[in-house]
mmCIF file of the N, C-alpha and C atoms, coordinates in Angstrom:
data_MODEL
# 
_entry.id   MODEL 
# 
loop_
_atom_site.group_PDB 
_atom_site.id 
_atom_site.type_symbol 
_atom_site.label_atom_id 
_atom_site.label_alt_id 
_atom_site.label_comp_id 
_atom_site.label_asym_id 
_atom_site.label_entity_id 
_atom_site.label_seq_id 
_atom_site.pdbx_PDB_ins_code 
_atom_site.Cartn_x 
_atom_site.Cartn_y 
_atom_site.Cartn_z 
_atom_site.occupancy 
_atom_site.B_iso_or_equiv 
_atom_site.pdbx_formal_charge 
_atom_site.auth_seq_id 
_atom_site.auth_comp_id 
_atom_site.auth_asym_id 
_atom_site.auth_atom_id 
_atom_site.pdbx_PDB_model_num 
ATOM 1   N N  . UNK A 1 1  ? 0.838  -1.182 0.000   1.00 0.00 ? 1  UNK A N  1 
ATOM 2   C CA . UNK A 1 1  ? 0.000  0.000  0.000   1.00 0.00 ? 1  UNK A CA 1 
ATOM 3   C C  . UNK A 1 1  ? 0.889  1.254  0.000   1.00 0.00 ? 1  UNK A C  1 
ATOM 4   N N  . UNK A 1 2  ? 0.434  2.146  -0.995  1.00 0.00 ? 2  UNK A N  1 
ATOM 5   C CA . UNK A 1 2  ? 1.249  3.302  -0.628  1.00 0.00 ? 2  UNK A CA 1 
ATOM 6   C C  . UNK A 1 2  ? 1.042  4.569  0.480   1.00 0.00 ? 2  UNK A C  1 
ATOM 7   N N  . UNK A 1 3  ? 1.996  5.608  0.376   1.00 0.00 ? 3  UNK A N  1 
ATOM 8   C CA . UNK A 1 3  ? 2.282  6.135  1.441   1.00 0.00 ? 3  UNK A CA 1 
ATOM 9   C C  . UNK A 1 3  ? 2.679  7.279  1.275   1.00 0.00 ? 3  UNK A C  1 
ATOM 10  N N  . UNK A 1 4  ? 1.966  8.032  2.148   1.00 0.00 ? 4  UNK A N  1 
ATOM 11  C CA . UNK A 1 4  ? 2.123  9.464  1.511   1.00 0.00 ? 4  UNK A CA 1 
ATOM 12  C C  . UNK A 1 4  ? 2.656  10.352 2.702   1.00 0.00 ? 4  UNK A C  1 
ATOM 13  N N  . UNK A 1 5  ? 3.888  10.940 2.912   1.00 0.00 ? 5  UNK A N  1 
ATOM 14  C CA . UNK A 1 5  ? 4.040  11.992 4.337   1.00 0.00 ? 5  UNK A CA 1 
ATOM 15  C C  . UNK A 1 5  ? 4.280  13.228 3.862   1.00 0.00 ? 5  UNK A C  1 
ATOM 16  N N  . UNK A 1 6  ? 4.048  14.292 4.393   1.00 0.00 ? 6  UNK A N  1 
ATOM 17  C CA . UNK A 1 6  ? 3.703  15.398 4.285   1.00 0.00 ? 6  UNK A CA 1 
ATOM 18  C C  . UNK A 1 6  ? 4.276  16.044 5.452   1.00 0.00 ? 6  UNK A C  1 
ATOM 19  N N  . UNK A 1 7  ? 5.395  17.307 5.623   1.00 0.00 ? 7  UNK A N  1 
ATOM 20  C CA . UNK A 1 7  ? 4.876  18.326 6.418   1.00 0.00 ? 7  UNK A CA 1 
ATOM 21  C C  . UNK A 1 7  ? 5.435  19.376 6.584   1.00 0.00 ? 7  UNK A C  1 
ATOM 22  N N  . UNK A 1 8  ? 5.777  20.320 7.449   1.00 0.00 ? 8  UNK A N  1 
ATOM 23  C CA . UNK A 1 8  ? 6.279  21.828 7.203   1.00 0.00 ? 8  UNK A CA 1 
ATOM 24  C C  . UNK A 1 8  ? 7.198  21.696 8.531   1.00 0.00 ? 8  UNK A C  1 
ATOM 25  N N  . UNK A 1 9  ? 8.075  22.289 7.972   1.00 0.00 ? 9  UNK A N  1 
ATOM 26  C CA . UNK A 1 9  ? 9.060  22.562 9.194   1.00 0.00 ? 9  UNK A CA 1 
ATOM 27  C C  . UNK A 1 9  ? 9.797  24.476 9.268   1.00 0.00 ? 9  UNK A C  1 
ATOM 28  N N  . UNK A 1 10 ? 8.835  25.202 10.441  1.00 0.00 ? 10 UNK A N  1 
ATOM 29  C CA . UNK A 1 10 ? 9.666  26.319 10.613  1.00 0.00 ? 10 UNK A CA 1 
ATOM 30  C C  . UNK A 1 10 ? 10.451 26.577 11.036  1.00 0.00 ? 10 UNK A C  1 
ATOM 31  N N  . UNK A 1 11 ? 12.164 26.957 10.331  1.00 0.00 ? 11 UNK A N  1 
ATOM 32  C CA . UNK A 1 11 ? 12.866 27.537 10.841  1.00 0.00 ? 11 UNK A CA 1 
ATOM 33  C C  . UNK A 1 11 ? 13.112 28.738 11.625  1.00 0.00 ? 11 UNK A C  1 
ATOM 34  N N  . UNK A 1 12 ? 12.233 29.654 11.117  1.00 0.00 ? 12 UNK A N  1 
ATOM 35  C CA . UNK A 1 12 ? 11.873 30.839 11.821  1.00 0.00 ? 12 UNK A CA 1 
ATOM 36  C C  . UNK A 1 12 ? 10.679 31.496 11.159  1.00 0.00 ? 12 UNK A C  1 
ATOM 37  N N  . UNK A 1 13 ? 10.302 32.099 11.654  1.00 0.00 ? 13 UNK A N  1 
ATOM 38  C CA . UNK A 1 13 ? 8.850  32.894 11.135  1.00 0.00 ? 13 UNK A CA 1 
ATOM 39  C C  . UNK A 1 13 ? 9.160  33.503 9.747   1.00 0.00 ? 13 UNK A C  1 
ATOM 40  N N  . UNK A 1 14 ? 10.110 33.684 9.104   1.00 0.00 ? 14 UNK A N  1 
ATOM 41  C CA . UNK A 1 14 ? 9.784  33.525 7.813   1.00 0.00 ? 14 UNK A CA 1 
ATOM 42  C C  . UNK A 1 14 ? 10.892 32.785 6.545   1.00 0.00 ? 14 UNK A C  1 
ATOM 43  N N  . UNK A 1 15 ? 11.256 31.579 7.326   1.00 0.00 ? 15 UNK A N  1 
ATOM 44  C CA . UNK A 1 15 ? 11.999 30.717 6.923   1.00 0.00 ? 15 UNK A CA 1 
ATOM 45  C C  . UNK A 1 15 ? 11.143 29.160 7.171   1.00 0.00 ? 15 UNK A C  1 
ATOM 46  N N  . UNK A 1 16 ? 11.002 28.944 5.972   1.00 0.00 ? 16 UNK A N  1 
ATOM 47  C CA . UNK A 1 16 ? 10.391 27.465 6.087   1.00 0.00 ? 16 UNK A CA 1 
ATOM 48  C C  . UNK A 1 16 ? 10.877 26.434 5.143   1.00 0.00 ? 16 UNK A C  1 
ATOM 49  N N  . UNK A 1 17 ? 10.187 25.374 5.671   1.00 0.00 ? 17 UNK A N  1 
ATOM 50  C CA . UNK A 1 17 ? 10.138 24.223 4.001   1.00 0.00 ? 17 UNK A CA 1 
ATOM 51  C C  . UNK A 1 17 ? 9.723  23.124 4.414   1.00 0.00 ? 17 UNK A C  1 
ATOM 52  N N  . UNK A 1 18 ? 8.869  22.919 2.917   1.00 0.00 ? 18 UNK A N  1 
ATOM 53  C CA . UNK A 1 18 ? 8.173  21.835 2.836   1.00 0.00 ? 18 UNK A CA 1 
ATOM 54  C C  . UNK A 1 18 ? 8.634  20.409 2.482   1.00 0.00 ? 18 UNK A C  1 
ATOM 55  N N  . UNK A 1 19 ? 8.137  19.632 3.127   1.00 0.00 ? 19 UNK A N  1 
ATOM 56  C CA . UNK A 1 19 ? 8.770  18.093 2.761   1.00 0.00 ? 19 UNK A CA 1 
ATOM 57  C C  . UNK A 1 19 ? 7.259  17.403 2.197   1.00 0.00 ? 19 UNK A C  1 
ATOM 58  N N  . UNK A 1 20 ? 7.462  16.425 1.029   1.00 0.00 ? 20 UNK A N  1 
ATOM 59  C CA . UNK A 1 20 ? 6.383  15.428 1.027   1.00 0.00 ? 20 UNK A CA 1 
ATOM 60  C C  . UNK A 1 20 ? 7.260  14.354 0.152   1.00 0.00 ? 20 UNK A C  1 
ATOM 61  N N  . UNK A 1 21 ? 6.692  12.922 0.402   1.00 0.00 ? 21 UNK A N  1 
ATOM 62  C CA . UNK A 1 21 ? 7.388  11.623 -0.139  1.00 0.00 ? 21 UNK A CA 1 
ATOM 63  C C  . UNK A 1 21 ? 5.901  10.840 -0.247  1.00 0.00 ? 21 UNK A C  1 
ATOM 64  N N  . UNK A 1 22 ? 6.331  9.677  -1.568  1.00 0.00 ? 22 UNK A N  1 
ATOM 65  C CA . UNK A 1 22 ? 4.932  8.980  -1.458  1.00 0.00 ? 22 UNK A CA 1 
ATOM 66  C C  . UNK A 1 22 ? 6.183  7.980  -1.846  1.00 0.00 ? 22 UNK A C  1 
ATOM 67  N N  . UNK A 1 23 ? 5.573  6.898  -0.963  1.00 0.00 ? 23 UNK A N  1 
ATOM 68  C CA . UNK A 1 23 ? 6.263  5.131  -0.963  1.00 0.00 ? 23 UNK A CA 1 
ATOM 69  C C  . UNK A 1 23 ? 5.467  4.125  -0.964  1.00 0.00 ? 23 UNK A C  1 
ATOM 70  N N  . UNK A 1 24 ? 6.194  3.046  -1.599  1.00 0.00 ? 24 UNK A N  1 
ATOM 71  C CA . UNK A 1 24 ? 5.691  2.005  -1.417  1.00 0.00 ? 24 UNK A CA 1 
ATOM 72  C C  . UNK A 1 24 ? 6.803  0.873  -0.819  1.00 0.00 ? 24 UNK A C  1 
ATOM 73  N N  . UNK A 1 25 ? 6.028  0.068  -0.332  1.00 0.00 ? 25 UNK A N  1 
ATOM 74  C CA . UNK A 1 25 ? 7.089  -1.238 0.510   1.00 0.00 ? 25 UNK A CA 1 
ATOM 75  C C  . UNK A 1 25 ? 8.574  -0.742 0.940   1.00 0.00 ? 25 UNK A C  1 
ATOM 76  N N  . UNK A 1 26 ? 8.500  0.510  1.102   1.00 0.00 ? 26 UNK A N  1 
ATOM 77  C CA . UNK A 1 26 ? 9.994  1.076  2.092   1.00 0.00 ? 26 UNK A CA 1 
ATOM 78  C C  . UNK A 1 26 ? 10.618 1.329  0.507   1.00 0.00 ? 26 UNK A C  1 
ATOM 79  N N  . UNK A 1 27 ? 9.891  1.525  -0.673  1.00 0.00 ? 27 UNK A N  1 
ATOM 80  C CA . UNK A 1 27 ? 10.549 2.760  -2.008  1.00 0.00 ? 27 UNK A CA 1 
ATOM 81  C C  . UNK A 1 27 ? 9.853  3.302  -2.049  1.00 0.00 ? 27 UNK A C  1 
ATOM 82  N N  . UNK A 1 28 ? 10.870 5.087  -2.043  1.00 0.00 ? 28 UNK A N  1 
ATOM 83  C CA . UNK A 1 28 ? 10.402 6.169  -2.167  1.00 0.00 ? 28 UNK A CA 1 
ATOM 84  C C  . UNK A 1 28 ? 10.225 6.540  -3.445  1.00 0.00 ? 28 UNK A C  1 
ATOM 85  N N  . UNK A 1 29 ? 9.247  6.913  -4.056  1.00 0.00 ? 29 UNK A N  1 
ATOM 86  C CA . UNK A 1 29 ? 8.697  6.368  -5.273  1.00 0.00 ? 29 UNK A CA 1 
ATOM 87  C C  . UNK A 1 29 ? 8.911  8.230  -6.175  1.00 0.00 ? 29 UNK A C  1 
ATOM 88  N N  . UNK A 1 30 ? 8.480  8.761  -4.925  1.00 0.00 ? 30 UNK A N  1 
ATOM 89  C CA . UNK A 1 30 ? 8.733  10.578 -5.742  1.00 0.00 ? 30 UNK A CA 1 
ATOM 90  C C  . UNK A 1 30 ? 8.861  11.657 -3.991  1.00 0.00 ? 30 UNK A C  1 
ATOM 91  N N  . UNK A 1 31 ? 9.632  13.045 -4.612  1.00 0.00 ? 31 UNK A N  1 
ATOM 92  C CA . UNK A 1 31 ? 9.614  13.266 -3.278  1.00 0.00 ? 31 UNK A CA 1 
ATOM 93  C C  . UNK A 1 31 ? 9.459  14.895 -3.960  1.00 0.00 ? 31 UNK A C  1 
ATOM 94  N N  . UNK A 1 32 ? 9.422  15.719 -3.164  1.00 0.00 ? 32 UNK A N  1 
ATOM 95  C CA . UNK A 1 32 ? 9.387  17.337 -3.069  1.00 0.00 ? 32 UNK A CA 1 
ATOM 96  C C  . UNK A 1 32 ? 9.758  17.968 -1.750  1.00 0.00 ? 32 UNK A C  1 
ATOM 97  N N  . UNK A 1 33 ? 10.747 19.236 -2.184  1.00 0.00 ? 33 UNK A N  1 
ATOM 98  C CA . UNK A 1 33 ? 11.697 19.271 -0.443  1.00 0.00 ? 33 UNK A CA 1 
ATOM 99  C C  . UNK A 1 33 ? 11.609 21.138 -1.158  1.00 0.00 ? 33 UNK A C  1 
ATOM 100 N N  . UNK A 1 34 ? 11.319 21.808 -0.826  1.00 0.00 ? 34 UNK A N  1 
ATOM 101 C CA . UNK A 1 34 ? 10.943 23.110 -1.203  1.00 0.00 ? 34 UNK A CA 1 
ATOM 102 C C  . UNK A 1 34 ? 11.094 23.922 0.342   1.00 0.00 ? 34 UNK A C  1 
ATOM 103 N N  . UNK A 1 35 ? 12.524 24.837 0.037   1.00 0.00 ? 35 UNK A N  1 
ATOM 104 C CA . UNK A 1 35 ? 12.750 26.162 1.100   1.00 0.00 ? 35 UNK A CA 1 
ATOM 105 C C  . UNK A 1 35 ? 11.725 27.299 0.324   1.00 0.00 ? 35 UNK A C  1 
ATOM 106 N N  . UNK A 1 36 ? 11.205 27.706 1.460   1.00 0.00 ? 36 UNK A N  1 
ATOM 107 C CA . UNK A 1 36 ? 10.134 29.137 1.200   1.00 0.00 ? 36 UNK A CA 1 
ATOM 108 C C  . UNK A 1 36 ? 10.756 29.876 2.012   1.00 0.00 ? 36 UNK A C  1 
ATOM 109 N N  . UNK A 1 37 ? 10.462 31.172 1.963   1.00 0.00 ? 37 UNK A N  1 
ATOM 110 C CA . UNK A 1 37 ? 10.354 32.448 2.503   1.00 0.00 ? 37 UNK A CA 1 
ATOM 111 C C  . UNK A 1 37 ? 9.538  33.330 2.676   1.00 0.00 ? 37 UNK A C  1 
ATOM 112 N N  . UNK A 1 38 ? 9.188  33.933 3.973   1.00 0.00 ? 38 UNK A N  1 
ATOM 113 C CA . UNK A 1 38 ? 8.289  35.413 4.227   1.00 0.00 ? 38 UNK A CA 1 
ATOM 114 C C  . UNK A 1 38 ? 8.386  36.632 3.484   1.00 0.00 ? 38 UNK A C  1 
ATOM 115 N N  . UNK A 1 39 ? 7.449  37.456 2.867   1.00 0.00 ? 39 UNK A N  1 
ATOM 116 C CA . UNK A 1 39 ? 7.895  38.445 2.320   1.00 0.00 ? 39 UNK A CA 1 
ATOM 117 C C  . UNK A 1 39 ? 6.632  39.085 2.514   1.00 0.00 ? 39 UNK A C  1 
ATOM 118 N N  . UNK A 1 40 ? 6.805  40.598 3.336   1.00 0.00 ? 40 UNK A N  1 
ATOM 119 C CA . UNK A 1 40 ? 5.481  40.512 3.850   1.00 0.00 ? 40 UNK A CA 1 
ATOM 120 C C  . UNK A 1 40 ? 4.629  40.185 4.904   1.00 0.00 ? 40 UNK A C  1 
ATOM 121 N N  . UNK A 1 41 ? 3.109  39.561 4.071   1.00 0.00 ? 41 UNK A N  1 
ATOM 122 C CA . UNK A 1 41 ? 2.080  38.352 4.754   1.00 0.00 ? 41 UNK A CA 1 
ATOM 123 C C  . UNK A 1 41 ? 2.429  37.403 3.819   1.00 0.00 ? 41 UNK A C  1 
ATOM 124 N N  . UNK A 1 42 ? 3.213  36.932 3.243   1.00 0.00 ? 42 UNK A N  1 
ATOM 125 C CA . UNK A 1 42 ? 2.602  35.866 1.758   1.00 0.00 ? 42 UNK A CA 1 
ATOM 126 C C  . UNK A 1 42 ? 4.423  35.135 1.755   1.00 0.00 ? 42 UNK A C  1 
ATOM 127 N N  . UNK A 1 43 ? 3.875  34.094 1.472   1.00 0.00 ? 43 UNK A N  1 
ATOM 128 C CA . UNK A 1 43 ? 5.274  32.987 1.762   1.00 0.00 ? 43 UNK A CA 1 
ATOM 129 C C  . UNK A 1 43 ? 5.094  32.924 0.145   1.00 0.00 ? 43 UNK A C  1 
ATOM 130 N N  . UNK A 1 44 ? 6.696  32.843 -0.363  1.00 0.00 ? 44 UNK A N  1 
ATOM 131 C CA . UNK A 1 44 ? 6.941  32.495 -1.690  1.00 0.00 ? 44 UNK A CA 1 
ATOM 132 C C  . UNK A 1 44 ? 8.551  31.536 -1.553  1.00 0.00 ? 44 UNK A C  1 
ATOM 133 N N  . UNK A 1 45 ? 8.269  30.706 -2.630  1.00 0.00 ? 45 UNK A N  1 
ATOM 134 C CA . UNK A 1 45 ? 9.007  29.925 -2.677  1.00 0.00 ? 45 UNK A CA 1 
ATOM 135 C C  . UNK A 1 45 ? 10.315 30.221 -3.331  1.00 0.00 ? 45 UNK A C  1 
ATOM 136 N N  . UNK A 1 46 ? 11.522 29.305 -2.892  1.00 0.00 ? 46 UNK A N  1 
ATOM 137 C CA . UNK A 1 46 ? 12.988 29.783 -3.159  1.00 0.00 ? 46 UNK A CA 1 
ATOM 138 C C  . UNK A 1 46 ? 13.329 29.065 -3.975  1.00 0.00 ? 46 UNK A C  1 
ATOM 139 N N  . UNK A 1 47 ? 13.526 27.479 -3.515  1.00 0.00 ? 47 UNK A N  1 
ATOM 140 C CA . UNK A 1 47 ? 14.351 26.846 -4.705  1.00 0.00 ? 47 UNK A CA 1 
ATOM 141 C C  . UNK A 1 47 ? 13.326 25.142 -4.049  1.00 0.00 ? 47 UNK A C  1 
ATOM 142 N N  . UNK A 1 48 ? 13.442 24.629 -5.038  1.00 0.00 ? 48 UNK A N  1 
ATOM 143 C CA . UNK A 1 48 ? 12.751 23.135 -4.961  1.00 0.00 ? 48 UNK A CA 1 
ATOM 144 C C  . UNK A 1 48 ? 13.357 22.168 -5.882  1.00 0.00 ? 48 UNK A C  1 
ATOM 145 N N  . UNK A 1 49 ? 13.327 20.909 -5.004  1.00 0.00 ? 49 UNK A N  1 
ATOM 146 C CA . UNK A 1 49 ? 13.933 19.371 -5.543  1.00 0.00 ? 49 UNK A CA 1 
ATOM 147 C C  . UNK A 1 49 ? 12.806 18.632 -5.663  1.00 0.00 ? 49 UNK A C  1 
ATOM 148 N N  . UNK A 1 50 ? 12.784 17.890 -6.638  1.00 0.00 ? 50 UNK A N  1 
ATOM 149 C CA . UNK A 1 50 ? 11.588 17.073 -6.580  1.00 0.00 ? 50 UNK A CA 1 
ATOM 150 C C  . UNK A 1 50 ? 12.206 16.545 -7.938  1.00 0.00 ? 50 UNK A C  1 
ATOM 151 N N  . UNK A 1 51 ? 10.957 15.261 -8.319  1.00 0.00 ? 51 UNK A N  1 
ATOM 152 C CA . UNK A 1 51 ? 10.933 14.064 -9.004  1.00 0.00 ? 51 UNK A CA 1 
ATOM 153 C C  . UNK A 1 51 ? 9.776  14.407 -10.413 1.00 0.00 ? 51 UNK A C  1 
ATOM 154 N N  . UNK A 1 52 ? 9.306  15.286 -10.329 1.00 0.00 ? 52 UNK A N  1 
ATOM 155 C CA . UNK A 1 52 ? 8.214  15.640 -10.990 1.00 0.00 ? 52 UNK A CA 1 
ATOM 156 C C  . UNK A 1 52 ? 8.369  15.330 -12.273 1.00 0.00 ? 52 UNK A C  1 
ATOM 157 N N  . UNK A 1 53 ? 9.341  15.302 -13.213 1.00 0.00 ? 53 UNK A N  1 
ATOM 158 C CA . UNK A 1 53 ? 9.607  14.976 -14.753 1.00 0.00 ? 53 UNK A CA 1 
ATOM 159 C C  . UNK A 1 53 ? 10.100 13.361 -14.587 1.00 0.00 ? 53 UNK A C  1 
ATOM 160 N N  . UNK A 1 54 ? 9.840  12.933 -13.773 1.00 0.00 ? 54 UNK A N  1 
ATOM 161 C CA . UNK A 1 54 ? 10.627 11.632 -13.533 1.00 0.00 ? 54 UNK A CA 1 
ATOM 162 C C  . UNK A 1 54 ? 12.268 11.281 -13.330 1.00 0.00 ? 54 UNK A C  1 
ATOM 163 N N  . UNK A 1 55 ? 12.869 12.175 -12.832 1.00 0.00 ? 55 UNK A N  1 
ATOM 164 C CA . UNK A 1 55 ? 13.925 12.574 -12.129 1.00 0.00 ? 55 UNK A CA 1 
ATOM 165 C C  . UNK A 1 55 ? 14.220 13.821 -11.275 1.00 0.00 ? 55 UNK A C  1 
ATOM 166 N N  . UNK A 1 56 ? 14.938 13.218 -10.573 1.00 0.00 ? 56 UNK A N  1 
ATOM 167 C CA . UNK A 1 56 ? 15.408 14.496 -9.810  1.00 0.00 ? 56 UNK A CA 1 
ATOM 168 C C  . UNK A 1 56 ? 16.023 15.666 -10.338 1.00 0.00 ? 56 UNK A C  1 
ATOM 169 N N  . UNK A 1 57 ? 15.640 16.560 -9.763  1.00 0.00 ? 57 UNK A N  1 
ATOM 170 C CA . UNK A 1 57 ? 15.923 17.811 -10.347 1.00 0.00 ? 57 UNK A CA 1 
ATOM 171 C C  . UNK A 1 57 ? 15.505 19.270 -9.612  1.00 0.00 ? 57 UNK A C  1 
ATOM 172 N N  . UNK A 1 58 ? 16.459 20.230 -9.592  1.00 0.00 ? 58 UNK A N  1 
ATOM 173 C CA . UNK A 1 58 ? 16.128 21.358 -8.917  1.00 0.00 ? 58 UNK A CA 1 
ATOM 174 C C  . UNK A 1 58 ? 15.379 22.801 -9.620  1.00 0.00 ? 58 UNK A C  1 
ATOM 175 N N  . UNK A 1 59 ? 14.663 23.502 -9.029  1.00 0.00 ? 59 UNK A N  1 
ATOM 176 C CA . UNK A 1 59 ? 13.962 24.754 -9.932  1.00 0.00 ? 59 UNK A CA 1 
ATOM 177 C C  . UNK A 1 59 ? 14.090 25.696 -8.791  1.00 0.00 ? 59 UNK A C  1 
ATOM 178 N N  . UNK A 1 60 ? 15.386 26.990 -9.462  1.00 0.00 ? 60 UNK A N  1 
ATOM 179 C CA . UNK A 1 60 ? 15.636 28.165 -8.752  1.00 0.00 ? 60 UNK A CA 1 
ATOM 180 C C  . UNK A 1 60 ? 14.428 28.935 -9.111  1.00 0.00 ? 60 UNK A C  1 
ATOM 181 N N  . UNK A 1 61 ? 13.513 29.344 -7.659  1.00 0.00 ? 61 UNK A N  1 
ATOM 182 C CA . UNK A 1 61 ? 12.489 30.237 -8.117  1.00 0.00 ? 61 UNK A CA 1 
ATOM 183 C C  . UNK A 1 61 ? 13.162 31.649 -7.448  1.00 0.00 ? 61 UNK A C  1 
ATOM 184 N N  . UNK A 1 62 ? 12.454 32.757 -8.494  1.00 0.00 ? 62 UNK A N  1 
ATOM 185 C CA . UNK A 1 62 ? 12.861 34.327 -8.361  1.00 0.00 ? 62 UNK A CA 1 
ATOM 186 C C  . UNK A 1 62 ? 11.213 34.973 -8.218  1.00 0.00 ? 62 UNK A C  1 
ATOM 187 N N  . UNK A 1 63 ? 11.527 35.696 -7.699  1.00 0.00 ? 63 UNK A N  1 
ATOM 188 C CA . UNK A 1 63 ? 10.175 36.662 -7.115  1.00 0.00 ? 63 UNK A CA 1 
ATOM 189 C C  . UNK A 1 63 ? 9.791  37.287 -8.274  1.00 0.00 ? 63 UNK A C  1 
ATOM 190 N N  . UNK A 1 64 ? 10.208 37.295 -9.179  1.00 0.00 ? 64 UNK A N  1 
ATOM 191 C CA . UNK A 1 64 ? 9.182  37.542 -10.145 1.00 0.00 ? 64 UNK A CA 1 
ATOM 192 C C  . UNK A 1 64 ? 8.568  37.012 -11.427 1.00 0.00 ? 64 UNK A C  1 
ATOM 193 N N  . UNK A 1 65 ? 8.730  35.364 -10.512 1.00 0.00 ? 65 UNK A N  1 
ATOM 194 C CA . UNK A 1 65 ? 7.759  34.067 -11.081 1.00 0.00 ? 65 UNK A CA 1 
ATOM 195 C C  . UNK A 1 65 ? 8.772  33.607 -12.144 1.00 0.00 ? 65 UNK A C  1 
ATOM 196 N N  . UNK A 1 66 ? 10.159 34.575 -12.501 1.00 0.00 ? 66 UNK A N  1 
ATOM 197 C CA . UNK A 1 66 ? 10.875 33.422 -13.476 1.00 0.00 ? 66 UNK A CA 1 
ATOM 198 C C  . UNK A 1 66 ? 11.565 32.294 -13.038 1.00 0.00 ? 66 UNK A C  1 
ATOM 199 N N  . UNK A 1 67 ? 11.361 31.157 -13.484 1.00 0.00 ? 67 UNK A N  1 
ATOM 200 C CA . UNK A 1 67 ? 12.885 29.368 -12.950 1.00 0.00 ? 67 UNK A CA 1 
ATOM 201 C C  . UNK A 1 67 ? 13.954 30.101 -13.259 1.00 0.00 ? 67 UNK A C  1 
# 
């Protein structure tokens, strides 16, 4: 059965990041690990790893929505 964990870890009030993994039988099948930041009220994201094209791979995000 698979398996899905999820969750947020604050470093400081406007330092965060998100973790999520989905597995099966102890393989981690895809994952997403994303540092955010406060700016403001509104958290925007910095840079993210994840599996999403079917490999790993990183996407530098810039505040004004360009990779």
């Amino acid at each position: 059965m698979a398996r899905k964990v999820r969750y947020v870890y604050e470093f400081s009030q406007i330092d965060r990041y998100r973790y999520m993994h989905h597995s099966d039988k102890g393989k981690v099948l895809s994952f997403v690990v994303q540092y955010e930041t406060k700016i403001g009220d509104k958290w925007h994201p910095v840079v993210r790893y994840d599996t999403t094209h079917g490999f790993v791979h990183r996407d530098l995000l810039q505040i004004d929505k360009k990779q």
